[in-house]
C-alpha positions as CSV (number, residue, x, y, z in Angstrom):
1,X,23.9,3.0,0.5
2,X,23.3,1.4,-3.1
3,X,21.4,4.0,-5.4
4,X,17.9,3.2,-7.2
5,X,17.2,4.3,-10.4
6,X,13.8,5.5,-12.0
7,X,12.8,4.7,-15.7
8,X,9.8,3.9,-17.8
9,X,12.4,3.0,-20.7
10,X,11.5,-0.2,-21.9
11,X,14.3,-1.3,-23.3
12,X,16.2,-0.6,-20.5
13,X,13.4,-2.3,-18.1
14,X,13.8,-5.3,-20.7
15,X,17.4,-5.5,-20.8
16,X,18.0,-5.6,-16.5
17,X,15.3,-8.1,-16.3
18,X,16.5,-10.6,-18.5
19,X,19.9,-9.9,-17.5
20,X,18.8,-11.3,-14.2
21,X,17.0,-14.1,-15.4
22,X,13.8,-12.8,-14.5
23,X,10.2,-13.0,-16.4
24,X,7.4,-10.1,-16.6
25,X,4.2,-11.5,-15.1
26,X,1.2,-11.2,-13.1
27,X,-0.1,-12.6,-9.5
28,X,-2.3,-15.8,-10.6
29,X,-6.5,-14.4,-10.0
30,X,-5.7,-10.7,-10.4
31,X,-6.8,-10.2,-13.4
32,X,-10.2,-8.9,-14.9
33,X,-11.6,-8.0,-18.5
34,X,-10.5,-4.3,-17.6
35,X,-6.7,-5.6,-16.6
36,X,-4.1,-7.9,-16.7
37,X,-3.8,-7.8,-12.7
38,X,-1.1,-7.1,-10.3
39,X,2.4,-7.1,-12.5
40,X,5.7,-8.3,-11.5
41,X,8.9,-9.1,-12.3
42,X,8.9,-12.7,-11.5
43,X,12.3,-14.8,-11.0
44,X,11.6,-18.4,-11.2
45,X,14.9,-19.7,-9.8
46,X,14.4,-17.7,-6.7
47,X,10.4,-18.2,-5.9
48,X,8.0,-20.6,-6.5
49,X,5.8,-19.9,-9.8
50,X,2.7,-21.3,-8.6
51,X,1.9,-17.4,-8.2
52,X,2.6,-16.0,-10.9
53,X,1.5,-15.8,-14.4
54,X,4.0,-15.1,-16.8
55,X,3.3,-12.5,-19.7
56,X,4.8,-11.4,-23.1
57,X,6.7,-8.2,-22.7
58,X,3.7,-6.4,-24.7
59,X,1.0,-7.5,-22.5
60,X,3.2,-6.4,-19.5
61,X,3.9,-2.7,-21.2
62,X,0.3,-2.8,-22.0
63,X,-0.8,-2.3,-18.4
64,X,2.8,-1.0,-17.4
65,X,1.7,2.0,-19.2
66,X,-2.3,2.2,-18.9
67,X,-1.5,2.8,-14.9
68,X,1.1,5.1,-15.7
69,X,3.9,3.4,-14.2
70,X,8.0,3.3,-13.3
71,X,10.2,1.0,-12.7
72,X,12.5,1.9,-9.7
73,X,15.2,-0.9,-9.9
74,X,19.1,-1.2,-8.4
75,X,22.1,-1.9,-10.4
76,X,24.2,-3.7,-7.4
77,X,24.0,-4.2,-3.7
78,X,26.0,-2.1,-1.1
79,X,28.3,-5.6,-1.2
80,X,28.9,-5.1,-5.1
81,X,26.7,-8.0,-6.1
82,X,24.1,-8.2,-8.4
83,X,20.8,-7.2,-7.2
84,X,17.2,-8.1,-7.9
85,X,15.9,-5.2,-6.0
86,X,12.7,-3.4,-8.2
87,X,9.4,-1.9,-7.4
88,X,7.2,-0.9,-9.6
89,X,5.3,2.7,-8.6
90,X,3.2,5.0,-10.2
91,X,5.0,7.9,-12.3
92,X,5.2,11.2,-11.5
């Protein structure tokens, strides 16, 4: 079974994103004066963007941080290839 991996890093967070091609962002009508909404890591060039809202790294860490969060991500696949797999959950 492929291991996940914890971290709250952000250059690390940064670093497999990117690597991945991916974008932080937000679900489109989440948001509110008190929040940027509900954050993800958004990968254009595997789901539609018509969801999503795409944020600056800072604005993402912003609220990454006020709620206290991880990331639990996943270097490669059982197979060996490159996986996308993350979650974002609250830190311990």
């Amino acid at each position: 079974m492929a291991q996940a991996i914890r971290t709250h890093d952000r250059n690390t967070i940064i670093k497999w994103v990117e690597d991945r091609k991916g974008k932080p962002a937000k679900i489109k009508g989440t948001g509110s004066e008190r929040g940027s909404g509900v954050l993800r890591i958004h990968f254009p060039q595997a789901s539609d963007s018509a969801n999503f809202q795409e944020l600056s790294w800072d604005e993402f860490f912003q609220e990454f941080e006020k709620n206290k969060l991880d990331f639990l991500y996943q270097e490669k696949k059982e197979g060996g290839e490159v996986s996308t797999f993350h979650k974002l959950v609250r830190r311990e």
